[in-house]
N, C-alpha and C positions, 0 to 999 in steps of 0.2 A: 480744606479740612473736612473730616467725614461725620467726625459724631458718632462716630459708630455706638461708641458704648454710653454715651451720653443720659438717653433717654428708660437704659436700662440702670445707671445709677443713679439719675434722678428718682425713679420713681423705686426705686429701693432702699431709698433714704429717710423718705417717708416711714418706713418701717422702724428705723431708730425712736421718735417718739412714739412711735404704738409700743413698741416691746415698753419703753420707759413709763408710762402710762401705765401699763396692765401689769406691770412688775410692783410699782408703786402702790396703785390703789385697787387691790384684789376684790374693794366690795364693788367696784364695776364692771369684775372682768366679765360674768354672765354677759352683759349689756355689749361689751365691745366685740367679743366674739361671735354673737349674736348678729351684730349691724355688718361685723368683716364677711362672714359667713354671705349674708343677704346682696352686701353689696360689687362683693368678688366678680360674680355672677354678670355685670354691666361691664366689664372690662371688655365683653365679648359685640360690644357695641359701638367698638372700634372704626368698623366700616363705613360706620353712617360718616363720622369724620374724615377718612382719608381718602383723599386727599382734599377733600374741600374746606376741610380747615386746616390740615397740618398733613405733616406728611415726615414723621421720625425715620430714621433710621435704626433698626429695630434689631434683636438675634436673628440671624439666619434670614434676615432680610424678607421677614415676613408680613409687615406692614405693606412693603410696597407691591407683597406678591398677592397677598391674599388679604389684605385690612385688619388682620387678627396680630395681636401680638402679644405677647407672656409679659409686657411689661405694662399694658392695661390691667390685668388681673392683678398684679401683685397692687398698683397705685390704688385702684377701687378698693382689694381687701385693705387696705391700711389707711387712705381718709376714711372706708367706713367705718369703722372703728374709732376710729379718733374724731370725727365729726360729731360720731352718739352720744361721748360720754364730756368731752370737750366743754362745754358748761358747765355742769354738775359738777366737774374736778375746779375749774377754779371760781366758780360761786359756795363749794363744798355742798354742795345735796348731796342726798340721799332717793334711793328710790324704793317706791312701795306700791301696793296695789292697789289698784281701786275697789272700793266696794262695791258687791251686786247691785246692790239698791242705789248708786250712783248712776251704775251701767245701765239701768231701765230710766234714766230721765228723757226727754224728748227731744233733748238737743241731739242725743247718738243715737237715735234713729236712722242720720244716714252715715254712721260710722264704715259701712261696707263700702259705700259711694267716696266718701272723702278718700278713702284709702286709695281706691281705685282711679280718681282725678288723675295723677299723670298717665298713665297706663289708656287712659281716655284723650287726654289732651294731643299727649308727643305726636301719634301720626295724625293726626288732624293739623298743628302747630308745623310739624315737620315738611307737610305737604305745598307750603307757602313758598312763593318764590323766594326767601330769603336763605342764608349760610345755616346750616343745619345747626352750627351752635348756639344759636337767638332761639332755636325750637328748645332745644334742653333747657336754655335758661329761663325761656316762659314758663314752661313745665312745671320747675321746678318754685318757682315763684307762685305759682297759682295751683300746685301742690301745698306749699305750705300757708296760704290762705284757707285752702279749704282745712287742713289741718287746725288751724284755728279756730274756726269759723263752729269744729265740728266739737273742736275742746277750747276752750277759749284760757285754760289755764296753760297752756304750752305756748299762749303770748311772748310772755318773758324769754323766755326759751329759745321761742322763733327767732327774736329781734337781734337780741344780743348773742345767740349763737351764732349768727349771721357773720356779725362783726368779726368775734372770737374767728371762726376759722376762716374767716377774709385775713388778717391780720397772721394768721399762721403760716396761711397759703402763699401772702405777699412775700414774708421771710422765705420763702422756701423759692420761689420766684428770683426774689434779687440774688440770692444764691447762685440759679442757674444763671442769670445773667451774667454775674460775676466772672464764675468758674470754666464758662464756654462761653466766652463773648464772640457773638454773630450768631450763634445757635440757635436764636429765637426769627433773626433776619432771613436765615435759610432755612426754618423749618416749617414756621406759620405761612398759611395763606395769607398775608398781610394783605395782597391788593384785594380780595374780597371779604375783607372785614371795613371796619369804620374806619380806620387810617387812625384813630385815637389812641398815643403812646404814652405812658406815663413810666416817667424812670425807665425807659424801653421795655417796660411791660403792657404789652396790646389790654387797651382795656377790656375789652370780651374775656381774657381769663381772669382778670378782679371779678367780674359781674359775676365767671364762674364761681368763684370760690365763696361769692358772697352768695350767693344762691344755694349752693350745695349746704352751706354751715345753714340757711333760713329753713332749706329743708328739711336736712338729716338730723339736725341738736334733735327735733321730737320724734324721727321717728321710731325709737325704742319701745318710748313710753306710748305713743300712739297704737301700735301694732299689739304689744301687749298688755294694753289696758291699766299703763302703770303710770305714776307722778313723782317729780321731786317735790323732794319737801327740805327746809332746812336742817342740816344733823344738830 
């Protein structure tokens, strides 16, 4: 069996609750369109993965020719967006700005630096002997500590966004299990990951998804100087 189209429906599927989401609750579409826009953009970061951790079968067979593939981009635009606002929809916030005189306290002083943390990490992280997916997931985990660290109200945020789209991702996981079974046994580099399977999902993509939700719940409100608050 080939898969061929597999990886190009999996990851267009994703798009059903983004569209559900932004259709639903318009006072976050700024936010989601915002994060999809920013996070589109990494889809193009494909290479660093294939094949050392996965290796899809892709349109036009462009993963195995060139690392790049159109179904990275649509998957990035659609958890970003649904990553950002993912909290806030089902804790119900709202979001607002922060005030100037917030913005001059001392703790965002190094608001430019915490930003910058993964961007500083990744090829440093990445350079190690180990599967290029343990660098992103560092990354992304000590992204959002600094995030914290930098706003310490995007706590809550971090923690349990985390979970929220671990818990989305997972659904979205048994899925592909489900609906192409063997798909994940021929596609992942299983022998140089941990060999740790749960429900036949490699634990390296939990870690991802719980990483990605620790990261991305804040950073809307990070990048734009913004908070929830209760509606």
């Amino acid at each position: 069996m080939t898969y061929h189209y597999v990886w190009l429906i999996w990851s267009s599927a994703f798009l059903l609750p983004w569209v559900l989401l932004f259709a639903l609750f318009p006072q976050h579409r700024a936010a989601m369109w915002w994060a999809s826009v920013f996070m589109a953009p990494f889809g193009l970061t494909e290479p660093i993965f294939v094949p050392e951790y996965w290796n899809p079968p892709s349109l036009f067979e462009l993963a195995q020719r060139t690392g790049f593939d159109i179904e990275s981009i649509i998957f990035s635009f659609a958890i970003g967006g649904i990553g950002a606002i993912l909290y806030n929809i089902i804790l119900h916030k709202r979001v607002e700005a922060i005030s100037l005189t917030e913005r001059h306290q001392r703790r965002h002083g190094w608001h430019r630096w915490a930003l910058a943390v993964p961007l500083i990490l990744f090829p440093v992280l990445y350079a190690l002997p180990w599967n290029p997916i343990y660098a992103g997931i560092a990354t992304m985990v000590l992204g959002a500590v600094a995030a914290v660290l930098c706003r310490p109200d995007l706590k809550s945020n971090t923690l349990l966004g985390g979970v929220l789209f671990l818990a989305l991702y997972t659904i979205f996981l048994l899925g592909l299990e489900w609906s192409a079974p063997g798909y994940i046994e021929q596609v992942w580099s299983l022998k140089a990951l941990s060999g740790i399977v749960i429900y036949g999902l490699p634990i390296e993509e939990l870690m991802f998804g719980f990483s990605f939700g620790l990261f991305w719940t804040g950073i809307y409100e990070h990048f734009t100087w913004k908070r929830s608050l209760a509606e």
